[in-house]
C-alpha positions in Angstrom: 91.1 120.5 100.1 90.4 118.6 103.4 88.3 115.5 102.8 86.3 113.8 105.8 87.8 110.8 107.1 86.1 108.4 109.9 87.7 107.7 113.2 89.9 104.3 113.5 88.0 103.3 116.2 84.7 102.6 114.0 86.8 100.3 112.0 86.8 97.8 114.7 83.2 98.3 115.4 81.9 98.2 111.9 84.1 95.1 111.1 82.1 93.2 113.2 78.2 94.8 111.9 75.8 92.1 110.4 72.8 93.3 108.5 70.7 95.5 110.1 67.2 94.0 110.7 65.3 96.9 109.1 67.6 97.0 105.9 65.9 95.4 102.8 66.8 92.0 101.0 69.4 92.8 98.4 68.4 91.0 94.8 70.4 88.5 93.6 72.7 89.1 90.1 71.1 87.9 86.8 72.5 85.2 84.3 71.8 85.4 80.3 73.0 83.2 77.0 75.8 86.8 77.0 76.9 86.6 80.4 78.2 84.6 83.6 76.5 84.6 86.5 77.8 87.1 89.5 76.3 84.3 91.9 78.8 82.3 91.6 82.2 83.9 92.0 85.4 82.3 90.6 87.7 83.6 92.8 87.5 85.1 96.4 87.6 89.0 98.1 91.0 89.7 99.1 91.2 88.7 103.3 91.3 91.4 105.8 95.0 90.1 106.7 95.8 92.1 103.6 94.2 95.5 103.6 96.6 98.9 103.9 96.7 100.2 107.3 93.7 102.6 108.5 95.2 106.6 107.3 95.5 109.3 109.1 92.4 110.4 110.7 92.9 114.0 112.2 89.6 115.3 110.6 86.8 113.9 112.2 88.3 114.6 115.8 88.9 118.5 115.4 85.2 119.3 114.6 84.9 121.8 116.9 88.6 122.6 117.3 88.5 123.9 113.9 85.0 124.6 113.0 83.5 126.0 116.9 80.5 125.5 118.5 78.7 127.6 115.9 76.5 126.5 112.9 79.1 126.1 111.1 79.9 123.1 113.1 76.1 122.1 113.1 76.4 121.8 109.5 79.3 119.8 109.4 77.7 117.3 111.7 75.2 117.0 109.5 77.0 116.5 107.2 79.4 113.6 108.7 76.3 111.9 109.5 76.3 111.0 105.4 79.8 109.1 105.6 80.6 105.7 107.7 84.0 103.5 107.4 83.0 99.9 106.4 85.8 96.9 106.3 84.9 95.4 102.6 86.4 92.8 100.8 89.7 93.3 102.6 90.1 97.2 102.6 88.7 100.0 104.7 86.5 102.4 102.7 84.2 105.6 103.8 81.4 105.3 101.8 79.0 108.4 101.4 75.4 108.4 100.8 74.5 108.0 97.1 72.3 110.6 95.3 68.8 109.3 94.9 66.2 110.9 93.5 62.7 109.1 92.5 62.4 107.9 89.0 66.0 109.4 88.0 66.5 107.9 84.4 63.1 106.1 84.1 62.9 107.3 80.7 63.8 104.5 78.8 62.8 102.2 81.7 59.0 101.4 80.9 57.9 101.9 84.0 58.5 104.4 87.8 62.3 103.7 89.7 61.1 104.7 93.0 64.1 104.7 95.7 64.1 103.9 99.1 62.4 107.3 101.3 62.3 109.2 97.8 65.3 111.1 97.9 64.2 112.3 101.3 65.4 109.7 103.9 66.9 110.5 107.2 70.8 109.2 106.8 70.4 106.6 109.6 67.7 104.5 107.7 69.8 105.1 105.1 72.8 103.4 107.0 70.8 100.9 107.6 69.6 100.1 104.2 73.4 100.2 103.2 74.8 97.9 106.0 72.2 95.4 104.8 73.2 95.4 101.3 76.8 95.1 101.9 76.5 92.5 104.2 74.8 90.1 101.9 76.0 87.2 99.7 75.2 89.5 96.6 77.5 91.9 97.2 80.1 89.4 98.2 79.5 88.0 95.0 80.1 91.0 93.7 83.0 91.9 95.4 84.5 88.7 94.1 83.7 89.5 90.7 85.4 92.6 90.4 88.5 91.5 92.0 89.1 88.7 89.8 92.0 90.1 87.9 90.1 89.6 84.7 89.0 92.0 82.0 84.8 92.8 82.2 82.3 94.9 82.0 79.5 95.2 85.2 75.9 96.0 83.7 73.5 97.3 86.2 70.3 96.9 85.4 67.8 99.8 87.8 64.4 98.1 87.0 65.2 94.6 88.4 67.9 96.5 90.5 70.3 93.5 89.2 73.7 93.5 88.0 75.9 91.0 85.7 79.0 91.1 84.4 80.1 90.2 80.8 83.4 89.4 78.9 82.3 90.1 76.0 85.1 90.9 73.6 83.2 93.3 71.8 81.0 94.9 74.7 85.0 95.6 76.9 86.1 96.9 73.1 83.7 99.1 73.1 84.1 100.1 76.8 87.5 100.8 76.8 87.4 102.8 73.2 85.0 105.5 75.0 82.2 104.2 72.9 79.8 103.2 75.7 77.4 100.7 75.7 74.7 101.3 78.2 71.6 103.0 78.2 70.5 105.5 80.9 68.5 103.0 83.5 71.4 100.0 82.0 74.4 101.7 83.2 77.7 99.7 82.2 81.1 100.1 84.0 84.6 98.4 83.2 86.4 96.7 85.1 90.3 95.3 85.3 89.6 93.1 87.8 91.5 95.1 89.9 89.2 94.8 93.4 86.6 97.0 95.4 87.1 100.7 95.6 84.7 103.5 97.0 83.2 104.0 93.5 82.3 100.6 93.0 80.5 100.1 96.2 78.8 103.4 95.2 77.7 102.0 92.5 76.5 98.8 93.8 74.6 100.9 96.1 73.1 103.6 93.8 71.9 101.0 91.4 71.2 97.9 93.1 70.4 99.4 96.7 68.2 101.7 94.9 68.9 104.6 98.1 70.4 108.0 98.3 69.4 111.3 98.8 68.8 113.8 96.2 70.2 117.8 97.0 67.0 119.2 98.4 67.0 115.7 100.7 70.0 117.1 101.8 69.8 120.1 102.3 66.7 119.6 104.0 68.4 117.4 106.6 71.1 120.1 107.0 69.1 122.9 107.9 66.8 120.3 110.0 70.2 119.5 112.0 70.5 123.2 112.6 67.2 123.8 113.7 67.4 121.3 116.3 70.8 122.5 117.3 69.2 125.9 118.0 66.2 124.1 120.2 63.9 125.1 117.1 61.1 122.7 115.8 61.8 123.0 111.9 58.4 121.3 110.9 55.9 123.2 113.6 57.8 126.8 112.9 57.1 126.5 109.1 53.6 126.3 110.0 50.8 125.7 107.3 52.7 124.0 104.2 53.6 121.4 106.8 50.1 120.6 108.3 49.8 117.2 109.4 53.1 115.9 109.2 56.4 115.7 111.1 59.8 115.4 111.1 59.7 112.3 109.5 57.4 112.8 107.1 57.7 116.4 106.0 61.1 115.6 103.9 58.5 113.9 101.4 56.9 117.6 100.6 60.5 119.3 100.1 62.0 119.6 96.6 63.7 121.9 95.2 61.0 124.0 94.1 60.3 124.7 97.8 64.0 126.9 98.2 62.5 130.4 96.1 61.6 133.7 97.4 58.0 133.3 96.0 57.9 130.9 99.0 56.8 133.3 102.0 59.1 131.1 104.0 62.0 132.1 102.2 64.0 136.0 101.6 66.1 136.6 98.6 69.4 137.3 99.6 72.1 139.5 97.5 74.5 137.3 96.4 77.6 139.9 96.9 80.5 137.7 99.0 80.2 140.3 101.5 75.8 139.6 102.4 76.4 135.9 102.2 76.2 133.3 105.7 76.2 129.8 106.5 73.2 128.3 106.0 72.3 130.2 103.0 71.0 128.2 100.4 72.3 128.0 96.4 70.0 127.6 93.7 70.8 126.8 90.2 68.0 127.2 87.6 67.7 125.7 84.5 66.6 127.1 80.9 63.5 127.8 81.8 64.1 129.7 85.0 63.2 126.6 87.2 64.8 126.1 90.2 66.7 122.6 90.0 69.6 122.0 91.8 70.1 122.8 95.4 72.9 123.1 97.9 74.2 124.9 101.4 76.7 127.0 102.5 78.5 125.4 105.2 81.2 128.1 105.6 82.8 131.3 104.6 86.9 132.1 105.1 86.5 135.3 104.4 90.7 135.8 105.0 91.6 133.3 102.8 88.8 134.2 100.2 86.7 130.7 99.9 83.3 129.4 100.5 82.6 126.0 101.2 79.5 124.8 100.2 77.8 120.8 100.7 75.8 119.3 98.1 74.5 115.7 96.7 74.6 115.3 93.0 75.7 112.3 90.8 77.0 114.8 88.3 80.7 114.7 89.8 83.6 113.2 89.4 83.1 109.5 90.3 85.3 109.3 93.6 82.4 112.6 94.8 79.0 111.3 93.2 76.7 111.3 96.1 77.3 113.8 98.8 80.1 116.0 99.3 81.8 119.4 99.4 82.6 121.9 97.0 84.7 125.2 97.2 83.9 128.8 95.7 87.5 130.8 95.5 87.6 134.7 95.6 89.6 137.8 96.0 89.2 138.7 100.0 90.0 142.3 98.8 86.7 142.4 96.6 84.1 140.8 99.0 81.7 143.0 96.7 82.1 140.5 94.5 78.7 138.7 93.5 78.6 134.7 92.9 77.8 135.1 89.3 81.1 137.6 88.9 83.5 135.5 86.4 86.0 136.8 88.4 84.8 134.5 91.5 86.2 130.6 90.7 83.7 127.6 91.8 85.8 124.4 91.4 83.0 122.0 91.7 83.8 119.9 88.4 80.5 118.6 86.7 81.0 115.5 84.6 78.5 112.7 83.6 77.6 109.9 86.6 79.2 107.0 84.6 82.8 107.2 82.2 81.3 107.0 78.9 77.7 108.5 79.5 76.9 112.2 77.5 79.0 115.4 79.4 77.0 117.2 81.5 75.6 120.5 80.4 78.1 122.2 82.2 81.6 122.4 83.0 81.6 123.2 86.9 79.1 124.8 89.2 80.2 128.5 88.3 79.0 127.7 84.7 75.5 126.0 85.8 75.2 129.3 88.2 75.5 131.8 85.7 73.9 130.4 83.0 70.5 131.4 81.8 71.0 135.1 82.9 68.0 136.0 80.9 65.8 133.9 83.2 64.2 133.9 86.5 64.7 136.6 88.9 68.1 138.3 87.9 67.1 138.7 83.9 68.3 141.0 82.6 70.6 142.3 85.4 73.8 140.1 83.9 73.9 138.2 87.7 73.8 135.1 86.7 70.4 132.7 86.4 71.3 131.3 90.2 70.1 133.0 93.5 70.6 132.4 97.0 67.9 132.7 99.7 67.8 132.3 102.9 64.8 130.3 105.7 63.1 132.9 107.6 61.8 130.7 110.3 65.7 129.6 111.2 67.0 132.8 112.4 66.2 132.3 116.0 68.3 129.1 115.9 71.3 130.9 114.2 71.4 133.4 116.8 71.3 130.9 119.5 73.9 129.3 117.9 76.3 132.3 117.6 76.1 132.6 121.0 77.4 128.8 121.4 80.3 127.9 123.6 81.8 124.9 124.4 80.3 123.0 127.8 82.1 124.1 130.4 83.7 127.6 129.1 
């Protein structure tokens, strides 16, 4: 599968960001009788003199070579705009946006974990929010910390959004024997000592940052990019439910709730292969025949038999928490096919956000799609409890944009 990669050329740029003025102050780490303070590191990041050269970067420059001037492209864009290439302690990451959704494990917490923009933020305030926090003395201390070359576990801790670190025999025992030790708004994470990676950062982000954006935030923005791509005014065309707000503030309204055909806005598309387009939105259920999980269709090959669908969701494997892309495999010779069919293969793994944490419900997306049959709109038809549907109002920019060209042609 191709993964997005950043261009070289931001390296240099980024290298040399500060914090942005808008991006909040990051909290300092928190010292107790069973810890050592993160504040004050014993040993240093690794220097930039030392980091890997930057990879190959043929993705993000063949957009349009490979995906046109279509939505598909649109899409993509958008969802680029969710990935930026940051120097950190002596290695070049792309970091993604985290998933964030408003008071996501608060159950244990006492009290509401509200994130920055709810779930629902634009990525550039986003990018802002993250330059901050991984420009700060924090999250060098942090960085230090994990590349220590010592044995530890990182606690998080998402009502002070704090962290701390602990060598406690018994507490890295217990870590590394699968018996985990945190609590759902206290997630733990061990550590060799080893250095930053993308999944650390993301962490540091997720928990401390307290941003991200949760699926319909995403998906939102995606079909938002699309809209504007086809000259179309997303908010105004919807009309009534968005009375008194705009771009910027209508996000706050959207959840996943708002993607079902008993929304006028929305039509109920068959989910045979063969009646499915980019832009058309998936939507998992759960027991109860509530919608609640949300993602888009970015693409359909339908030669080489796969979809390739965008989604945010901290229920993936750790290196893909946050946004990314998933692939649905079928036979091209049976586009019949319908998405619940268990002959058509979704390789979206699901596993829990944090090693150690409960399995998720489900094994990969085709198993969260199907499930529930007996609920919601297919029960009793054996489709599967998932659905697809499609915005009414964004057919005018999907034409416009079939019709796109590259400037000059």
């Amino acid at each position: 599968m191709t993964r997005f990669r950043a261009p070289a050329v931001l390296l240099i740029l980024l290298a040399s960001l500060g914090p942005a003025a808008a991006a909040p102050s990051p909290p300092t780490a928190t010292t107790s009788a069973a810890t050592k303070s993160a504040a004050t590191p014993t040993a240093r990041a690794p220097s930039l003199a030392k980091a890997p050269p930057p990879p190959d970067l043929p993705d993000l420059n063949d957009l349009h070579e490979r995906w046109g001037w279509g939505v598909e492209s649109v899409i993509e864009s958008a969802y680029r705009a969710c990935f930026r290439t940051f120097v950190l302690g002596g290695r070049i990451i792309t970091l993604r946006i985290p998933f964030g959704e408003n008071n996501d494990r608060a159950e244990l917490a006492g009290g509401d974990l509200a994130i920055l923009g709810g779930g629902k933020a634009d990525p550039s305030l986003l990018w802002e929010g993250i330059s901050g926090l991984v420009s700060s003395a924090d999250f060098a201390a942090y960085t230090a910390t994990l590349a220590d070359g010592r044995e530890k576990v990182i606690v998080f801790d998402l009502v002070t959004r704090r962290w701390e670190e602990s060598r406690d025999l018994f507490l890295v025992a217990r870590a590394k024997a699968g018996l985990y030790p945190g609590l759902p708004h206290r997630p733990v994470v061990l550590s060799e000592g080893g250095g930053l990676d993308e999944a650390a950062v993301y962490d540091y982000l997720w928990a401390v940052g307290g941003l991200g954006m949760d699926c319909s935030g995403f998906v939102w923005h995606s079909i938002g990019t699309v809209a504007r791509a086809g000259g179309l005014d997303l908010v105004k065309a919807l009309g009534r439910p968005f009375r008194g707000t705009n771009s910027a503030t209508a996000p706050l309204y959207i959840g996943t709730w708002f993607f079902t055909p008993d929304n006028k806005a929305f039509e109920l598309v068959d989910d045979r292969i063969d009646r499915l387009r980019p832009a058309d939105i998936l939507v998992f259920r759960d027991e109860k025949g509530k919608p609640v999980h949300s993602a888009l269709i970015q693409s359909i090959d339908r030669k080489a038999g796969r979809i390739r669908y965008l989604q945010s969701t901290d229920e993936a494997p750790r290196d893909e928490r946050g946004v990314h892309e998933s692939y649905i495999e079928f036979d091209p010779t049976l586009p019949e096919l319908r998405l619940g069919d268990a002959r058509v293969r979704w390789l979206q793994k699901r596993v829990s956000a944090f090693e150690g944490e409960p399995a998720s419900t489900f094994p990969d997306d085709g198993t969260r799609y199907r499930a529930w049959s007996d609920k919601g709109i297919y029960a009793g038809t054996g489709r599967g409890g998932g659905f697809v549907v499609r915005l009414r109002a964004l057919a005018p920019a999907l034409k416009k944009l079939a019709s796109a060209r590259a400037p000059g042609s």
